[in-house]
C-alpha positions as CSV (number, residue, x, y, z in Angstrom):
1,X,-24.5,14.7,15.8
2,X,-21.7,13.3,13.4
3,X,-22.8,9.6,14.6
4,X,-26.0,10.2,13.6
5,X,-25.5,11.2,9.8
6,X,-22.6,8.8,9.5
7,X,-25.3,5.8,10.8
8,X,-27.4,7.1,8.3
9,X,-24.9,7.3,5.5
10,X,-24.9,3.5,6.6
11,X,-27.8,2.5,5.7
12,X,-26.7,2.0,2.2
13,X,-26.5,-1.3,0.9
14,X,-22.4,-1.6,0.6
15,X,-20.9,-4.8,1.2
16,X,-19.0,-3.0,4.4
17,X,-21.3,-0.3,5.8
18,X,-23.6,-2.8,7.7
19,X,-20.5,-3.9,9.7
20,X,-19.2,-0.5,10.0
21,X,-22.8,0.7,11.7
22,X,-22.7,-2.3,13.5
23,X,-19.4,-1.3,15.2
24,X,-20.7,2.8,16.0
25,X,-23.8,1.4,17.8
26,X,-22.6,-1.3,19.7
27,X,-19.1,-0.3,20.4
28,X,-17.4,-3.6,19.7
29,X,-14.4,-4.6,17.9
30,X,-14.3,-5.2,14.4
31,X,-13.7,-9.3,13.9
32,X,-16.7,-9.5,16.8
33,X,-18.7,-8.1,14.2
34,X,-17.5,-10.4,11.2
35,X,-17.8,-13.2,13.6
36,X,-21.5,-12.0,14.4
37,X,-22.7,-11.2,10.7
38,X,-21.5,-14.3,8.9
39,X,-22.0,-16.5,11.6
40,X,-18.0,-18.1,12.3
41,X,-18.4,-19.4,15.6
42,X,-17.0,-23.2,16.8
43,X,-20.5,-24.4,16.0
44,X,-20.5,-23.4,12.2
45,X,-17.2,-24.2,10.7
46,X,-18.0,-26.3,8.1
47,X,-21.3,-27.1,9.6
48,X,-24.0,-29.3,8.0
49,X,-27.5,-28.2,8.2
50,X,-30.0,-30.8,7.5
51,X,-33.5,-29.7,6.0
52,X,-36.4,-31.9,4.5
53,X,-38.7,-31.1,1.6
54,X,-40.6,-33.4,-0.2
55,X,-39.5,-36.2,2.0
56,X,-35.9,-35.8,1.5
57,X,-33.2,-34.8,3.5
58,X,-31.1,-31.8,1.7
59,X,-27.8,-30.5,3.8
60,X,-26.7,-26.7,3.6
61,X,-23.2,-25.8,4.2
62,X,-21.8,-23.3,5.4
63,X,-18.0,-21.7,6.4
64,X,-14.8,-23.9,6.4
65,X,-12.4,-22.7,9.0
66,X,-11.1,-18.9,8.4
67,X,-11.9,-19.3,4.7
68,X,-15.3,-18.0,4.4
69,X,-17.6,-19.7,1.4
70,X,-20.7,-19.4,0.1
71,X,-23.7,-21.2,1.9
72,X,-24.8,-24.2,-0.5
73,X,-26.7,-27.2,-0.6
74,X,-26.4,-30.7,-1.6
75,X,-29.0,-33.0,-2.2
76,X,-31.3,-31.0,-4.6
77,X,-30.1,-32.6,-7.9
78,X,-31.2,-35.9,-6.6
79,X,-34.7,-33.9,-6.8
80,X,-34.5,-32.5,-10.6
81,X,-33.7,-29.1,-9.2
82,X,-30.6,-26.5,-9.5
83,X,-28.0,-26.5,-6.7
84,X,-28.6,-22.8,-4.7
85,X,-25.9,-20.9,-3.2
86,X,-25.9,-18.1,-1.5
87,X,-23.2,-14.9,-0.9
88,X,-21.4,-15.2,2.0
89,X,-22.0,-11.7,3.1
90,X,-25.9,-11.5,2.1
91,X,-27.4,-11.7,5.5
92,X,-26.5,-13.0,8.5
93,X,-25.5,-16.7,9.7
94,X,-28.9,-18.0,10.8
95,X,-30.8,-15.7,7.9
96,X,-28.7,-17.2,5.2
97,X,-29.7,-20.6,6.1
98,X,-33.7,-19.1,6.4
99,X,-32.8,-17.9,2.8
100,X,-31.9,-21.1,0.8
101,X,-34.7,-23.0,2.9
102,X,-37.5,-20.5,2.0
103,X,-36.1,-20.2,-1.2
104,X,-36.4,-24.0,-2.2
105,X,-39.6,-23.9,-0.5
106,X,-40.8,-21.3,-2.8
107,X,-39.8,-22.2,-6.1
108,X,-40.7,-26.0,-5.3
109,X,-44.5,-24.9,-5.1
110,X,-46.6,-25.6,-7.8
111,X,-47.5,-21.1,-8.7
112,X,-43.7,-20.2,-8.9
113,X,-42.5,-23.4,-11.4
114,X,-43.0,-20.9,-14.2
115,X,-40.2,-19.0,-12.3
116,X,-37.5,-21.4,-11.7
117,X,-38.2,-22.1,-15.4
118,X,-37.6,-18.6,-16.2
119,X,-34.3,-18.8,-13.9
120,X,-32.9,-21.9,-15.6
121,X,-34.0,-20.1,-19.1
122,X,-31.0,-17.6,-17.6
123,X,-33.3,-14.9,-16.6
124,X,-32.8,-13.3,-13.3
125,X,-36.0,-13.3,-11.3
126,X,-36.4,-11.1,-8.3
127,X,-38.4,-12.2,-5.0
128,X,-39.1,-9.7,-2.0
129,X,-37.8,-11.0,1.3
130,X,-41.5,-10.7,3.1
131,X,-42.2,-13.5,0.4
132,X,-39.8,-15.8,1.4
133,X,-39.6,-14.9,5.3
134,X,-42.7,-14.4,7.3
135,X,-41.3,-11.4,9.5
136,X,-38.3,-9.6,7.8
137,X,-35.6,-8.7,10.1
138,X,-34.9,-4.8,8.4
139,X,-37.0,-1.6,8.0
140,X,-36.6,-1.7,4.4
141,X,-36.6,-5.8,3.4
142,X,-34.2,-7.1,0.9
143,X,-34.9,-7.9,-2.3
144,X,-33.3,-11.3,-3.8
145,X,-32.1,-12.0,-7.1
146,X,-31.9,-15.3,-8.4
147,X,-29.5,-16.1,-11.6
148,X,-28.3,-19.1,-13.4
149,X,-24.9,-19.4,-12.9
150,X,-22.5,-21.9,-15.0
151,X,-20.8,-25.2,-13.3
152,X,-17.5,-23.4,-13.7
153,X,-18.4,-20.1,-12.0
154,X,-15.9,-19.2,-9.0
155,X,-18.6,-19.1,-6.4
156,X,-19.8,-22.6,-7.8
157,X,-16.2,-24.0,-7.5
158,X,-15.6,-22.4,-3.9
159,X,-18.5,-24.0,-2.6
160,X,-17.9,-27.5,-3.8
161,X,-14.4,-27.7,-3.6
162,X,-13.5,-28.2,-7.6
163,X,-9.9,-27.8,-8.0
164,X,-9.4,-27.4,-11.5
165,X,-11.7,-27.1,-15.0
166,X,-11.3,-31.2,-15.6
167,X,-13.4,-31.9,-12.1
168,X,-16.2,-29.0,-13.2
169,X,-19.7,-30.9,-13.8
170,X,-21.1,-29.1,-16.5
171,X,-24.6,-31.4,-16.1
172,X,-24.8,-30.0,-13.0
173,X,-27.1,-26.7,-12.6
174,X,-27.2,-24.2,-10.1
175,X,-28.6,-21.2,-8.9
176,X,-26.7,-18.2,-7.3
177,X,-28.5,-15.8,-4.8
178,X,-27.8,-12.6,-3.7
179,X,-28.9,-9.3,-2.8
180,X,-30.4,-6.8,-5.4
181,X,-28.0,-4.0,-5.5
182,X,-25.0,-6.1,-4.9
183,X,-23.6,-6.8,-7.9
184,X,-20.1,-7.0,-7.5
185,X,-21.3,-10.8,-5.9
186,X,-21.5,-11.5,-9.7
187,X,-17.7,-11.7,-10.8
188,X,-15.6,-14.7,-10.3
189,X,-13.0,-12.0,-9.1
190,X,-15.4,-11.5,-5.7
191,X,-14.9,-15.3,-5.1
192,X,-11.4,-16.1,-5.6
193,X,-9.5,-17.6,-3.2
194,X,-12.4,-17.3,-0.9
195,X,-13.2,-14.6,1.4
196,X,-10.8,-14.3,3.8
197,X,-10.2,-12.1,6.9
């Protein structure tokens, strides 16, 4: 009886509960879990994912080693478009990298311009999972957020490797992504250092 209302205490959005559940239903150990959700397995440190969209080939990367850092692609200012990047703990592995590609996908199509504008006019614009991925993996879909963020922003310099303020491209623009609900993603605090475990 206790496991059941504690798995249903779980189904709150918190960055943690989804591995803690995890752990009460499958009855494995903790780091498995990590290891499962955010996809750190020999194939994905610092793993290149090549996409194409509009004839060009765009790479996503993903973790580096046991520092954990936010999902990003490279390629789309070559395109006139905003970098994206995505939390590290959003969604798992494979679904993070179905994020960024449906999200592109999306606001690259001719009816949603007017909301990458509104995005890049530093508005944050909302988008229902079941309108980026055809079958949503959850009972109750996620909803994403989609925010401006600036060139100097700690997820922005995790994710591209920028040492220090002089190496910050501030004519580069990019686009952070994250979960509605979540918003602890949007400090530079959450990023420093990279998540580690």
């Amino acid at each position: 009886m206790f496991n059941k209302y504690l798995k249903q205490l779980l189904t709150d959005d918190s960055r943690f509960f989804p591995f803690i559940k995890d752990q009460l239903e499958n009855d494995i150990d903790p780091e498995s879990i990590i290891t499962k959700e955010i996809g750190l397995n020999q194939d994905s440190f610092g793993s290149n994912v090549r996409i194409k969209i509009n004839n060009i080939t765009l790479e996503i990367h993903t973790a580096h080693l046991n520092v954990i850092t936010p999902a990003h692609t490279h390629g789309l200012a070559e395109m006139g478009l905003p970098e994206f990047l995505i939390d590290p703990f959003s969604t798992p592995y494979k679904r993070k990298l179905a994020v960024i590609e449906s999200s592109i996908k999306y606001f690259c199509k001719k009816e949603n311009e007017s909301r990458l504008n509104d995005i890049l006019n530093n508005q944050t614009v909302k988008v229902k999972e079941i309108d980026l991925l055809p079958e949503p993996d959850r009972k109750n879909p996620y909803v994403f957020c989609y925010r401006r963020v600036h060139p100097s922003f700690e997820m922005v310099k995790q994710a591209y490797d920028i040492a220090s303020e002089e190496d910050v491209n501030l004519e580069m623009t990019f686009v952070q992504i994250y979960v509605e609900g979540r918003e602890w993603v949007l400090t530079d605090i959450y990023y420093e250092g990279g998540v580690t475990f």
